[in-house]
MDTraj code that builds the backbone (N, CA, C; nanometers):
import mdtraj as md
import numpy as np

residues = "UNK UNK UNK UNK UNK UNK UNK UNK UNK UNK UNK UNK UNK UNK UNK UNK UNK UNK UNK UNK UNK UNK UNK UNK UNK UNK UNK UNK UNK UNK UNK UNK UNK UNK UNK UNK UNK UNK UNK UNK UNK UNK UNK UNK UNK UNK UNK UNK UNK UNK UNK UNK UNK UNK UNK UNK UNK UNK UNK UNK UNK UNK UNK UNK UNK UNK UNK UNK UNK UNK UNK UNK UNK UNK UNK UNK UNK UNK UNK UNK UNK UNK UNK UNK UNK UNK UNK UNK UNK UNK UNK UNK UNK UNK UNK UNK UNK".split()
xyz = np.array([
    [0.0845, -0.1174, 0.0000],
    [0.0000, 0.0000, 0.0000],
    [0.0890, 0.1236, 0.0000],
    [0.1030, 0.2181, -0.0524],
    [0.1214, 0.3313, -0.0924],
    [0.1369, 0.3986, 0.0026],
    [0.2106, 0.4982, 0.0773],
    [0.1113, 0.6448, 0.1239],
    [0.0361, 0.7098, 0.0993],
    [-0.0278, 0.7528, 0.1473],
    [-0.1260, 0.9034, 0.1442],
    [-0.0597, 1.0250, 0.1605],
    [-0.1443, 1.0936, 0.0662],
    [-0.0618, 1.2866, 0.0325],
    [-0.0851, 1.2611, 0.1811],
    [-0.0550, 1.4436, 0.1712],
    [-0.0524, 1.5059, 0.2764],
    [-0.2118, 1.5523, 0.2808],
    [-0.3107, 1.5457, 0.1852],
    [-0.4512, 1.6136, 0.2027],
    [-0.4908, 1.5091, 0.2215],
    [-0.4679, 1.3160, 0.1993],
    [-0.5706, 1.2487, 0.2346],
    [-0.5103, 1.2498, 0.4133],
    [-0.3695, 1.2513, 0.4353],
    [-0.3536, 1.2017, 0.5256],
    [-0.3933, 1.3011, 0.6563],
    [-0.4011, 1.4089, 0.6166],
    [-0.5296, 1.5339, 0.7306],
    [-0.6720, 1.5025, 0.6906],
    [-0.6837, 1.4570, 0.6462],
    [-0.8370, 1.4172, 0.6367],
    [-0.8807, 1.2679, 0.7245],
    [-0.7711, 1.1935, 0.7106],
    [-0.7712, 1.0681, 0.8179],
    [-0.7532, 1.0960, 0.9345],
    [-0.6304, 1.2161, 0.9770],
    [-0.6628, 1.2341, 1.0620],
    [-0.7757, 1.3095, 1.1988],
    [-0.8009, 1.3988, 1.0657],
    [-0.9088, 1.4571, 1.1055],
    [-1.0368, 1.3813, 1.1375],
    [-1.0435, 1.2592, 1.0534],
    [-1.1819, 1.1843, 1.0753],
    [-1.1594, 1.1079, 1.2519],
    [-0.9913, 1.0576, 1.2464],
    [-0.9641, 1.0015, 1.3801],
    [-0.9692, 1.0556, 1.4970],
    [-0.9512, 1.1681, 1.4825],
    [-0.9405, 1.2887, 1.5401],
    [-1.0595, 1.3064, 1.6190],
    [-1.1698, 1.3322, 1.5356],
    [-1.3202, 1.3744, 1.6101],
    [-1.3846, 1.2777, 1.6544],
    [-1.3397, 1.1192, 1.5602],
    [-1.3916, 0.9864, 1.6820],
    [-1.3016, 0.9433, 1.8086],
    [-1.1995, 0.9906, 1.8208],
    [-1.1451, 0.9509, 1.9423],
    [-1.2402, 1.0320, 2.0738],
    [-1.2564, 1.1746, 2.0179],
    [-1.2735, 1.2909, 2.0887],
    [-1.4430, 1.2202, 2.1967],
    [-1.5104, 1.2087, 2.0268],
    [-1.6811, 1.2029, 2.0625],
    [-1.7075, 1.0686, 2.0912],
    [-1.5889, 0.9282, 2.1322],
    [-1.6072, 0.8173, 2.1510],
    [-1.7010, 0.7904, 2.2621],
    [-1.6645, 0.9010, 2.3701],
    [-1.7235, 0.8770, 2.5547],
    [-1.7858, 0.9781, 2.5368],
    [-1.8646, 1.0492, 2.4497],
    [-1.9556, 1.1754, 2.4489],
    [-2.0929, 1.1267, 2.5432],
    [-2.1234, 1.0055, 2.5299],
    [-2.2610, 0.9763, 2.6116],
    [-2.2546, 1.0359, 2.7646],
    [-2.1404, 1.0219, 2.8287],
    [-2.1590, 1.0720, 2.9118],
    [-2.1100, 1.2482, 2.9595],
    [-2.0726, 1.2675, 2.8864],
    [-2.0789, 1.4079, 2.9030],
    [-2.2205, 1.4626, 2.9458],
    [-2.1795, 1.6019, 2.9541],
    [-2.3117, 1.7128, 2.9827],
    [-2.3252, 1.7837, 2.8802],
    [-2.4115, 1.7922, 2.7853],
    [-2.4491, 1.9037, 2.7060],
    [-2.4351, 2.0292, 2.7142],
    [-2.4075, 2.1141, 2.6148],
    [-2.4532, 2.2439, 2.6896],
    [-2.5772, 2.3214, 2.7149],
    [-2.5611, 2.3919, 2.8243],
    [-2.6990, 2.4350, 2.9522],
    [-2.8067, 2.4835, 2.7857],
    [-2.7968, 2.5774, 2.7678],
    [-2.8940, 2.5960, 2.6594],
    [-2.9157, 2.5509, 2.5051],
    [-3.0443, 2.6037, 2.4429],
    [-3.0772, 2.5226, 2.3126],
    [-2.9680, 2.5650, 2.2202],
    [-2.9472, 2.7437, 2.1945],
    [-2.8650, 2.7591, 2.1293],
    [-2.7220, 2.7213, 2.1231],
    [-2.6656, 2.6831, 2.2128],
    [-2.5164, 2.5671, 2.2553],
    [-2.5515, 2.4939, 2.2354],
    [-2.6577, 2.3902, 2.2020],
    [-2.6697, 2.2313, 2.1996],
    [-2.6651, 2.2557, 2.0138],
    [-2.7313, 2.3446, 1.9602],
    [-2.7802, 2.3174, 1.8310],
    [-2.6027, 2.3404, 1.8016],
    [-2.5470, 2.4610, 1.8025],
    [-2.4259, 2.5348, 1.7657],
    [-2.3329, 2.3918, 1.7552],
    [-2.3254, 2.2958, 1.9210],
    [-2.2594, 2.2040, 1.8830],
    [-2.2448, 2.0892, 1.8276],
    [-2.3777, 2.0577, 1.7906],
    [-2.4198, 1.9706, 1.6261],
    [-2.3777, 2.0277, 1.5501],
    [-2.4265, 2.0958, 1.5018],
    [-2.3931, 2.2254, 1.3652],
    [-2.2398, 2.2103, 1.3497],
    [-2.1184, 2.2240, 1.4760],
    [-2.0049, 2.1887, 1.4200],
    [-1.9678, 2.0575, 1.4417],
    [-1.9886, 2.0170, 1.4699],
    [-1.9554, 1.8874, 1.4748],
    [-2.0459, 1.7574, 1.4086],
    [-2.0894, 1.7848, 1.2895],
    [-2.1747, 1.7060, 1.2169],
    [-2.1469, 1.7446, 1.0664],
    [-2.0725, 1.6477, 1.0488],
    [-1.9729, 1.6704, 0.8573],
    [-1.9626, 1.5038, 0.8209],
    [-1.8662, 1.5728, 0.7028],
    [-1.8055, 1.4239, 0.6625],
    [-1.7113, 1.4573, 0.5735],
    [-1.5884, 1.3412, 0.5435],
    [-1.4699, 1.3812, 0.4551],
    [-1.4744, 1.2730, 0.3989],
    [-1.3874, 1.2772, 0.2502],
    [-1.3684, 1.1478, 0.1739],
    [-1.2015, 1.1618, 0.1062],
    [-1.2272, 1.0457, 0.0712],
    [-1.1072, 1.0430, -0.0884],
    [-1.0528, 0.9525, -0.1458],
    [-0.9969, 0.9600, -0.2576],
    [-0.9773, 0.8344, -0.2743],
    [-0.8436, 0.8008, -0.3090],
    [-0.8005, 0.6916, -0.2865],
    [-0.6809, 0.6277, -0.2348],
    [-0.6411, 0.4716, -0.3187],
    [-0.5673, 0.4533, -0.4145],
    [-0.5445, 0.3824, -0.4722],
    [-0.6555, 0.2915, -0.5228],
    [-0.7569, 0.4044, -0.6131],
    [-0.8837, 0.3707, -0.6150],
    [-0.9647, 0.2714, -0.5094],
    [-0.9779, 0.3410, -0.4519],
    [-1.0660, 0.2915, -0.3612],
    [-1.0958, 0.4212, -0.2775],
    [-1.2708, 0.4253, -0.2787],
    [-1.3486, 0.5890, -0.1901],
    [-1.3127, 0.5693, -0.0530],
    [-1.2812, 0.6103, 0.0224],
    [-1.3134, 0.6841, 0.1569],
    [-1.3793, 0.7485, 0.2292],
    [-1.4726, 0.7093, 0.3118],
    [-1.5320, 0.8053, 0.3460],
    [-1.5546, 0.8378, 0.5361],
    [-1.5608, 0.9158, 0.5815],
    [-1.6214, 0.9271, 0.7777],
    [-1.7867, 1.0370, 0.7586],
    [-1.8155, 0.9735, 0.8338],
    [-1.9270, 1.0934, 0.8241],
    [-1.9054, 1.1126, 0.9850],
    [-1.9453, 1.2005, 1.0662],
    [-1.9754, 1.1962, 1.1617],
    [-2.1267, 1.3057, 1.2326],
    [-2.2207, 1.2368, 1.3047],
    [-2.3548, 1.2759, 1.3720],
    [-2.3052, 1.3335, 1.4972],
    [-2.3607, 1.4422, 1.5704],
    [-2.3407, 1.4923, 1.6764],
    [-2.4557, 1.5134, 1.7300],
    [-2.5471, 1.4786, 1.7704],
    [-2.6603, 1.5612, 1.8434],
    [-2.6697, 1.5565, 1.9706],
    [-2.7309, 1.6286, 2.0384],
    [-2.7197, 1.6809, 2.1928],
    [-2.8791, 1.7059, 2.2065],
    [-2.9055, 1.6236, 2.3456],
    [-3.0487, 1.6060, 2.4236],
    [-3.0207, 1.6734, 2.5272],
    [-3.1084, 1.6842, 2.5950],
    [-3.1054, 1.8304, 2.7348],
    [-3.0608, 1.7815, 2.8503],
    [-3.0118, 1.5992, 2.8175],
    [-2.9260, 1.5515, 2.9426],
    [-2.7764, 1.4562, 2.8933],
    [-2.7756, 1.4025, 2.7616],
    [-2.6720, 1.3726, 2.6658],
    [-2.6149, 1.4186, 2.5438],
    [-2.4856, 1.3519, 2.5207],
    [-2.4457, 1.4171, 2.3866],
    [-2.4539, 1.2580, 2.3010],
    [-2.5091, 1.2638, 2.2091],
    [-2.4920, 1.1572, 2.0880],
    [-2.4552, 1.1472, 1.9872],
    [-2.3023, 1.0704, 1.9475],
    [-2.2097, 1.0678, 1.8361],
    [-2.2431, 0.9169, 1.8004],
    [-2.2661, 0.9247, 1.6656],
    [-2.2522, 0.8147, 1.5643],
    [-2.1452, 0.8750, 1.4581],
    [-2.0150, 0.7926, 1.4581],
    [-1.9458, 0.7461, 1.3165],
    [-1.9225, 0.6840, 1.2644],
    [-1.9239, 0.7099, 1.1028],
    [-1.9277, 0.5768, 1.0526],
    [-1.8439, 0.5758, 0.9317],
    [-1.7665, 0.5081, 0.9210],
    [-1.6112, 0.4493, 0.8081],
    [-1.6494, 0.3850, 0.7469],
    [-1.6575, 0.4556, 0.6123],
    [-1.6832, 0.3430, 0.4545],
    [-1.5565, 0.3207, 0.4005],
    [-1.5375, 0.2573, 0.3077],
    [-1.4646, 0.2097, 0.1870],
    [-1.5588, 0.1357, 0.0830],
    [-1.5133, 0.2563, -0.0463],
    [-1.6291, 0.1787, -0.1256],
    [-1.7634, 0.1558, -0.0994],
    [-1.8023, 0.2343, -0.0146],
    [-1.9696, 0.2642, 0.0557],
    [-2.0011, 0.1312, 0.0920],
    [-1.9069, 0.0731, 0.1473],
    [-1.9143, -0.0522, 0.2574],
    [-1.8389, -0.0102, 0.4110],
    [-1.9441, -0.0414, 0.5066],
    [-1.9299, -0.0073, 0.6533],
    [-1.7891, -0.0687, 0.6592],
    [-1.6849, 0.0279, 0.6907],
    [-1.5643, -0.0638, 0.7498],
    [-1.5605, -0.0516, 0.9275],
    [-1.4430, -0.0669, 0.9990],
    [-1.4496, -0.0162, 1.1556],
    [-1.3796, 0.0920, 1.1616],
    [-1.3595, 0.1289, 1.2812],
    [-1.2055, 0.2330, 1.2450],
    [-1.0587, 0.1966, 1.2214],
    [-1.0610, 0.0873, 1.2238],
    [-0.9260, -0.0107, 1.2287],
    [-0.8713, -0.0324, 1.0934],
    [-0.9799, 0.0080, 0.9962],
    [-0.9251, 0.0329, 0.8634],
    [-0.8447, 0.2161, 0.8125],
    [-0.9242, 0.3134, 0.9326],
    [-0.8768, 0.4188, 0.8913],
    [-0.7279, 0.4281, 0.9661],
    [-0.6700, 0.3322, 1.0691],
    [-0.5768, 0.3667, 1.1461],
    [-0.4948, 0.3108, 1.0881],
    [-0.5307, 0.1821, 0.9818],
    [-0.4041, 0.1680, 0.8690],
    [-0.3662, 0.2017, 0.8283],
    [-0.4176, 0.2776, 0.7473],
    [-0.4141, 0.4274, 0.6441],
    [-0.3390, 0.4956, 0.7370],
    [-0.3822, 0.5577, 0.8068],
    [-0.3001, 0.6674, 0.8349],
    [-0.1215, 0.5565, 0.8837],
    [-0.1524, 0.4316, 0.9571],
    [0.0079, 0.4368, 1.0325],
    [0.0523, 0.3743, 0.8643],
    [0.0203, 0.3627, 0.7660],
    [0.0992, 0.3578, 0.6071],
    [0.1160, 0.1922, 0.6132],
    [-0.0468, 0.1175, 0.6246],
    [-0.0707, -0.0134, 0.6016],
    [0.0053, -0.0964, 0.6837],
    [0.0999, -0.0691, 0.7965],
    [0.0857, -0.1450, 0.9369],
    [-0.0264, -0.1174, 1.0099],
    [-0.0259, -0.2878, 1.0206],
    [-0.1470, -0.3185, 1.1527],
    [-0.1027, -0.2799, 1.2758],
])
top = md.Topology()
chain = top.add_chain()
for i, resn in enumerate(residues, 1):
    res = top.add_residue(resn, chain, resSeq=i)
    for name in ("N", "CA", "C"):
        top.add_atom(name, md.element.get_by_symbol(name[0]), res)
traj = md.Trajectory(xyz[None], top)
């Protein structure tokens, strides 16, 4: 396997990046009001791709916030097949497991 530029390889990390972060989000505290709860969906609800020795890439990541939790779903394609994250951490460490 190849490396990754330097734009896929900020984009991997960036996807790793915000699931490490929002992994234990359930238990957090939201923030106190609506306009902080929406604000922090709003940033934290994207997605990045690319593609990589033909083959797509993709993270999306969900953020939403209830008036007593925070709720993160992400989710790692290849080829718009569910992978885990254990495929994006290849990629980035340059196809060591």
């Amino acid at each position: 396997m190849r490396n990754l530029s330097q734009t896929q390889r900020d984009k991997v990390e960036m996807a790793l990046g915000q699931h490490e972060y929002f992994s234990g989000s359930y238990f957090w505290s939201p923030p106190v009001n609506a306009s902080g709860r929406k604000s922090m969906e709003r940033k934290n609800t994207w997605g990045v791709g690319f593609r990589h020795e033909g083959v797509k890439y993709e993270y999306t990541s969900h953020v939403r916030c209830s008036g007593k939790n925070v709720y993160y779903v992400g989710r790692f394609y290849a080829d718009d097949k569910r992978v885990t994250v254990r495929k994006f951490k290849t990629l980035r460490d340059g196809g060591r497991a």
